[in-house]
C-alpha positions as CSV (number, residue, x, y, z in Angstrom):
1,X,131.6,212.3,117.3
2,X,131.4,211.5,120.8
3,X,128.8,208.7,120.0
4,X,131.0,207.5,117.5
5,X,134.0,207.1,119.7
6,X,131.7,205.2,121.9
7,X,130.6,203.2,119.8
8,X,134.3,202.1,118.3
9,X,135.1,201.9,121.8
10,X,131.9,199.1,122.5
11,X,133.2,197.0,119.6
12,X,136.8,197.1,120.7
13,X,135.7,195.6,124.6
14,X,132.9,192.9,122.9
15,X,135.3,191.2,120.6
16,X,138.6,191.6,123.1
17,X,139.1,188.2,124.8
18,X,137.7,187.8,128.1
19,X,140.7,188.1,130.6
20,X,141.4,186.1,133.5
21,X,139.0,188.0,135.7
22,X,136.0,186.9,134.0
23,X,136.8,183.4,133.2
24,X,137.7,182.9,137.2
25,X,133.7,184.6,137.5
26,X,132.4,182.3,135.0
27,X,134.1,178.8,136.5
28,X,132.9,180.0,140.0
29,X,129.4,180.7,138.9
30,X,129.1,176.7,137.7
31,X,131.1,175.0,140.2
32,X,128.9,176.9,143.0
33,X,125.4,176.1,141.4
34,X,126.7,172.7,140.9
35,X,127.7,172.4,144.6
36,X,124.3,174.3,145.3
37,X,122.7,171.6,143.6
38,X,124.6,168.6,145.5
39,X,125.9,167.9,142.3
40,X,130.0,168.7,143.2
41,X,132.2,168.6,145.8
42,X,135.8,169.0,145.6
43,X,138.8,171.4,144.3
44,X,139.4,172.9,141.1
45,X,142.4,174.0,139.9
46,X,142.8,175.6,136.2
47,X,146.0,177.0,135.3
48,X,147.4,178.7,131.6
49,X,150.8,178.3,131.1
50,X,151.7,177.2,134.7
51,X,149.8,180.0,136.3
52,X,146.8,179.2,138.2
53,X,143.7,181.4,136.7
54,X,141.1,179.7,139.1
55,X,141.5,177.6,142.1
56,X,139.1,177.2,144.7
57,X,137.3,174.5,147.2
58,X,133.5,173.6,147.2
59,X,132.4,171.3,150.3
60,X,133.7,169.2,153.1
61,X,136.5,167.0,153.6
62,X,134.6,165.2,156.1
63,X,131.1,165.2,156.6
64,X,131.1,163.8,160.1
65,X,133.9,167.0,161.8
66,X,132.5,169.5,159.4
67,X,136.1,169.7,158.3
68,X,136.1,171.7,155.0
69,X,138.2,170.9,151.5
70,X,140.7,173.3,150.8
71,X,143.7,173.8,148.6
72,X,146.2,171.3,150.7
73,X,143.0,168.4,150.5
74,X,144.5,165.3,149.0
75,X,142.2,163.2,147.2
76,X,142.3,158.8,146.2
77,X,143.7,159.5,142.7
78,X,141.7,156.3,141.8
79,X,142.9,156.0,137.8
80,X,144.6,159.1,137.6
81,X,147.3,156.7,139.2
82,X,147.8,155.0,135.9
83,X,150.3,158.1,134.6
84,X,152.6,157.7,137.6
85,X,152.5,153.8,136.9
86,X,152.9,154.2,133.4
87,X,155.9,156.8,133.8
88,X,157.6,154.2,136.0
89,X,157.9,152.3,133.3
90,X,159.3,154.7,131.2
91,X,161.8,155.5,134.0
92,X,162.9,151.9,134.5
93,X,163.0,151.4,130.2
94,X,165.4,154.5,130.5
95,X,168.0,152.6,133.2
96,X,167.6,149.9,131.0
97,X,166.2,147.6,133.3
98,X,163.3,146.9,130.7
99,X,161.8,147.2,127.5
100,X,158.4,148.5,125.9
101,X,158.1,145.2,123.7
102,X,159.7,142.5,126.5
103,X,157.3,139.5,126.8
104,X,155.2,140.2,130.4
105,X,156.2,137.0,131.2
106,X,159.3,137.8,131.6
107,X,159.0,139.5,134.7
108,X,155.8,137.1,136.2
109,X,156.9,134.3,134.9
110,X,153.7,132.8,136.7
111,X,151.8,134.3,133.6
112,X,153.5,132.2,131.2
113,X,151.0,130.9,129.2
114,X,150.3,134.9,128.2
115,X,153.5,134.7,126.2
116,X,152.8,137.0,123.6
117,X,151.5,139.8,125.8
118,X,154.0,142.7,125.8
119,X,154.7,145.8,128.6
120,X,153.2,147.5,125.8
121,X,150.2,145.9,125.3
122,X,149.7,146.5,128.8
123,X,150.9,150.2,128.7
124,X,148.5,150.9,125.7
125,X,145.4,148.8,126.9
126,X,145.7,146.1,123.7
127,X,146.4,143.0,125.8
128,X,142.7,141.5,125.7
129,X,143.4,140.2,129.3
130,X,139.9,140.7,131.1
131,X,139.6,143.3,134.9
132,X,140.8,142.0,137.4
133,X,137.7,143.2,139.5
134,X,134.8,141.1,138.0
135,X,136.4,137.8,139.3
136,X,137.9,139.5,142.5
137,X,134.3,140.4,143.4
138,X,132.9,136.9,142.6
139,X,135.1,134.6,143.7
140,X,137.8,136.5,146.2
141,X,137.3,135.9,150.0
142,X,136.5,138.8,151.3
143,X,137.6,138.5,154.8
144,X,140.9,139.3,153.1
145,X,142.8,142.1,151.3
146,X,143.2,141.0,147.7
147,X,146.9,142.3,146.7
148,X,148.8,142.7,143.4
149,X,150.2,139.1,144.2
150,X,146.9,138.1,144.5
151,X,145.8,138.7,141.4
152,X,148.8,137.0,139.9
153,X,148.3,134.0,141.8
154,X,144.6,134.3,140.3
155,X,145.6,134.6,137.1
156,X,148.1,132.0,136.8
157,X,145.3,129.3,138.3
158,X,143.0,129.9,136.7
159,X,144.0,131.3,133.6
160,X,141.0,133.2,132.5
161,X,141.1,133.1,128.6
162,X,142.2,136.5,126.7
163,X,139.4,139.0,125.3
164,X,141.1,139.2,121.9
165,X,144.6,138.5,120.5
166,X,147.1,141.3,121.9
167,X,147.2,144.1,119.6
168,X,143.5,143.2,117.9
169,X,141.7,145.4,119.8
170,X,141.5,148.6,122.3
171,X,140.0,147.0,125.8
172,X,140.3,149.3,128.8
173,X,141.8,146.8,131.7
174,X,143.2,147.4,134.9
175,X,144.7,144.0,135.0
176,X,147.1,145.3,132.7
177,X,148.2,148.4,135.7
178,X,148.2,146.4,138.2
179,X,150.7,143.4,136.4
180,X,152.7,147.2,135.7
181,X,152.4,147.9,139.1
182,X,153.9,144.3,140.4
183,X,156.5,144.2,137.3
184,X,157.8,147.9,139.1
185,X,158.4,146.0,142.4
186,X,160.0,143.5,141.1
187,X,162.5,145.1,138.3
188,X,163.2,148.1,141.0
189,X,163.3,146.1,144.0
190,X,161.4,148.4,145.5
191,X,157.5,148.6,146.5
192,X,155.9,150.7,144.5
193,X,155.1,153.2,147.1
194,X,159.0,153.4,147.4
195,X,160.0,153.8,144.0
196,X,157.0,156.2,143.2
197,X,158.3,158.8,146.1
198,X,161.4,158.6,145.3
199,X,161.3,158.8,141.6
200,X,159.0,160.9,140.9
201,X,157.3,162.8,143.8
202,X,160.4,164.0,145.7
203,X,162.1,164.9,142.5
204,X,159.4,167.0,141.2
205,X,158.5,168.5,145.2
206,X,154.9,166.9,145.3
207,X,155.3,167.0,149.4
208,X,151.2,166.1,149.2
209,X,151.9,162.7,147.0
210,X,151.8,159.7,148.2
211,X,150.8,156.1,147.8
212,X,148.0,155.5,150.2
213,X,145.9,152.5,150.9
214,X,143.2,153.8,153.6
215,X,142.4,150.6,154.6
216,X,145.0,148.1,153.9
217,X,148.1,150.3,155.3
218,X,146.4,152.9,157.4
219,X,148.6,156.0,158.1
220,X,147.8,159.7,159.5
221,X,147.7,162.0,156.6
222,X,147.0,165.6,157.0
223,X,144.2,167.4,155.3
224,X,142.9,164.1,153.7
225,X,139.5,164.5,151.7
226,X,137.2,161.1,152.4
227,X,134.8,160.1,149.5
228,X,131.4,159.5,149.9
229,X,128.6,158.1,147.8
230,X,124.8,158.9,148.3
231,X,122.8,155.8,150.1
232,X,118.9,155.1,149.4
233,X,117.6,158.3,151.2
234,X,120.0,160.5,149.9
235,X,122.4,160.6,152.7
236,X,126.2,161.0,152.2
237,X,127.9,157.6,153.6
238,X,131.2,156.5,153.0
239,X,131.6,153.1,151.3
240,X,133.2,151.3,154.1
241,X,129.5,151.8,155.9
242,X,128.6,148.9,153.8
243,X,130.7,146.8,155.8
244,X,134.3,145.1,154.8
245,X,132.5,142.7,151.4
246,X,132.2,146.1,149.9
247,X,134.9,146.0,147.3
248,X,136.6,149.3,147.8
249,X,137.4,147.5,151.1
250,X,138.9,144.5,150.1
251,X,140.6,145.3,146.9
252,X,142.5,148.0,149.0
253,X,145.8,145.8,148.7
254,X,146.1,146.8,145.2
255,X,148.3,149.5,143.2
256,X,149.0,149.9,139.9
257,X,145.6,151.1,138.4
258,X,145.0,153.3,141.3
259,X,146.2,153.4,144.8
260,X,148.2,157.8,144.8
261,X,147.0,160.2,146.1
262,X,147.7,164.0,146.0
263,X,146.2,167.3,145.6
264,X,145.6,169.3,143.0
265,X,148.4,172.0,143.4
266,X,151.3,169.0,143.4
267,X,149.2,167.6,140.0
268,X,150.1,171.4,138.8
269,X,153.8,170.3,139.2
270,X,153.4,167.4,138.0
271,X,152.0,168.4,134.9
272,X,154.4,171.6,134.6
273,X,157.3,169.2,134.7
274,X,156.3,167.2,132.3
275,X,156.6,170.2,129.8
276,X,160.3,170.1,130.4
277,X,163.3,167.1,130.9
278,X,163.7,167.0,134.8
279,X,162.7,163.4,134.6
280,X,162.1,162.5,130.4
281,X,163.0,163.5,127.2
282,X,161.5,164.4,124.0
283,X,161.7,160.7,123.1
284,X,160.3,159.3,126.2
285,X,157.3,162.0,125.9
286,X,156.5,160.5,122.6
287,X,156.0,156.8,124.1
288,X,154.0,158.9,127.2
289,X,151.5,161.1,124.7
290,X,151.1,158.9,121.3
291,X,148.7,156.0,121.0
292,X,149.2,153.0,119.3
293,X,147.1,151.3,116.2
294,X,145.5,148.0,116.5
295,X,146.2,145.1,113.7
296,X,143.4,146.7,111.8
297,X,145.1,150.1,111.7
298,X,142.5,152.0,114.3
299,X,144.3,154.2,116.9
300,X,143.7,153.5,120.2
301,X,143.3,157.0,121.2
302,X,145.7,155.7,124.4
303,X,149.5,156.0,125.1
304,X,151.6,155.4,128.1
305,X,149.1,156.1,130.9
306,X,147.3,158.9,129.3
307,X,143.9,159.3,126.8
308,X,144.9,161.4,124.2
309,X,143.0,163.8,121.4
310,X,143.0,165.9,118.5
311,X,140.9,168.7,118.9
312,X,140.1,171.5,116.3
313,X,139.3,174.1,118.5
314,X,141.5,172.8,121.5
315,X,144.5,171.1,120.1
316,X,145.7,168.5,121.8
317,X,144.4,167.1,124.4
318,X,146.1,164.5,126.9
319,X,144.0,163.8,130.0
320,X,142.7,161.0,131.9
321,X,139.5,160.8,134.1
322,X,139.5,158.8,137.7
323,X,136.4,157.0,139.3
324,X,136.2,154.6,143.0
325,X,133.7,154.7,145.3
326,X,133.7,158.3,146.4
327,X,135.9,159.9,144.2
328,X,135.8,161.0,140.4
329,X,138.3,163.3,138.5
330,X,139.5,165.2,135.3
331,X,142.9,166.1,134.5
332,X,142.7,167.9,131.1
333,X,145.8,168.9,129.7
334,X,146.0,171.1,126.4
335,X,149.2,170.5,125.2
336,X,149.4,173.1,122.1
337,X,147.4,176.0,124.5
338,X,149.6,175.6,127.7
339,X,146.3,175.4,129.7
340,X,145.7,172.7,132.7
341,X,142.3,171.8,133.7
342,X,142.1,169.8,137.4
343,X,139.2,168.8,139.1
344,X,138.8,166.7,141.7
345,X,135.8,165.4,144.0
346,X,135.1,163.1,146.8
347,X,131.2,163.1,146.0
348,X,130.5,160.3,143.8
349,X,126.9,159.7,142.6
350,X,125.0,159.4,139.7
351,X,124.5,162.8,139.1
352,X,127.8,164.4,139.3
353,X,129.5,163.9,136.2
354,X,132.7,166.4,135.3
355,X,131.7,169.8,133.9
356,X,134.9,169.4,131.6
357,X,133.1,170.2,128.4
358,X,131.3,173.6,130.4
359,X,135.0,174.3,131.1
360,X,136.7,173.9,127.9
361,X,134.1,176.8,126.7
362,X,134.7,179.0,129.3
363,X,138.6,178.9,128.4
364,X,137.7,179.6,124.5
365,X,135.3,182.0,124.7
């Protein structure tokens, strides 16, 4: 009898969920053997429903104090930027100051001769207008910052011929941000730093949130995790040791398609309040999480700011990775499960890809 009880008992405990407890084990076991391994270094913060379940540091801030990462470490946001630029939008749409299908040129009426490009071609990555960054980094003089006007300017020069027709195809640009990020300024009259803060990151308390630009506005801010790449023997370097032609120096005038930074704990808030109406509502969260279909009826698999997909086992998923020299990042955001996934790292090499998929299966055992 006593066996049998046991053995009721066993089954019970082997098909009962893993709780918290062991999932925090089983994240801390892979981020530390990938840190062991030189292959992460950065913060993780995973959260269900709002509730941190695992949150810890792995590495150095900076390499040359020995100053370690920890929980207040804000990170370049490098795309992960594209949300807050894309909410904007949606912010400015909502005081009627705009609107989704307005003609782009409307607001750069340099850019003219795009006339049939829309905010929401932009928005949704369907405007066929080629990066920004290939002809900066050919043809910009690099003994100055290139700036959002800058690439206007460029732009309406040269006119660099369209991709595709807008709304033929899905092309991810960051031309497209950084025209969001200039049409901001200019509709708000406000920078975009400005506007940013005091839209969205005062509102919502993300006191670690700000627009920085490292190198084009230098400012003091505390706890501030540096990137770093490896060099040819393996060393960690940051990229302005290859001097100011690198072009994370350069481009540093530019915001739009990257330029925030925060840390993980005010992304947490960020992506809590986005599960309520402090700053949109239902409406405005259908524009943010729901892609849009090309001429040939394909979905983008792209809405306001955000990649977004059907899962069978997850639900839906809204998420958006981030990548600049030194930095790469995973926001994962289950929608229909309530969980959050956050991870971000200043180590950027070939090797250290996001675990994401390793931590989707640790949250579904």
């Amino acid at each position: 009898m006593k066996k049998l009880l046991l053995l009721c008992w066993l089954s019970v405990y082997l098909v009962t969920p893993a709780p918290a407890q062991s999932k925090s084990a089983l994240l801390d076991s892979l981020f530390s053997q990938l840190h062991r391994q030189k292959n992460f270094n950065g913060n993780v913060l995973i959260a269900e429903k709002g509730v941190p379940i695992f949150e810890k540091s792995y590495g150095k801030a900076d390499e040359q104090s020995d100053r370690m990462l920890n929980p207040k470490s804000a990170f370049e946001l490098a795309s992960l930027s594209k949300q807050f630029t894309a909410l904007a939008i949606v912010l400015l749409q909502k005081q009627g100051k705009l609107a989704y299908d307005d003609p782009m040129a409307k607001y750069l009426p340099e850019l003219a001769h795009y006339d049939k490009i829309t905010l929401r071609h932009l928005l949704h990555h369907t405007s066929g207008l080629p990066n920004y960054t290939d002809y900066f980094i050919a043809h910009w003089d690099k003994s100055k910052f290139a700036t959002n006007e800058d690439v206007i300017k460029a732009f309406a020069q040269v006119q660099p011929g369209v991709l595709f027709q807008p709304n033929e195809k899905f092309n991810y640009s960051n031309t497209g941000y950084v025209l969001l990020g200039s049409i901001i300024e200019r509709v708000s009259g406000q920078t975009y730093a400005d506007f940013l803060d005091q839209a969205i990151f005062k509102p919502l308390g993300m006191t670690h949130t700000l627009v920085y630009q490292s190198r084009f506005k230098p400012q003091e801010v505390e706890d501030y995790a540096l990137g770093y790449l490896l060099d040819s023997l393996g060393n960690k370097v940051t990229p302005d040791s290859y001097g100011k032609e690198f072009f994370t120096y350069f481009l540093d005038g530019m915001v739009g398609d990257r330029g925030v930074s925060s840390t993980a704990r005010d992304l947490l808030k960020w992506d809590q309040a986005l599960y309520t109406d402090q700053l949109i509502g239902l409406q405005d969260k259908e524009q943010l999480f729901n892609g849009l279909k090309t001429q040939d009826g394909r979905e983008t698999g792209y809405g306001f700011g955000w990649m977004l997909k059907q899962d069978e086992q997850y639900g839906k998923l809204v998420s958006h990775s981030g990548s600049w020299a030194g930095y790469i990042h995973y926001f994962d955001r289950h929608l229909d499960r309530g969980k959050t996934i956050i991870v971000l790292q200043n180590l950027d090499t070939w090797k250290n890809r996001i675990a994401i998929e390793q931590v989707r299966k640790i949250l579904y055992p």
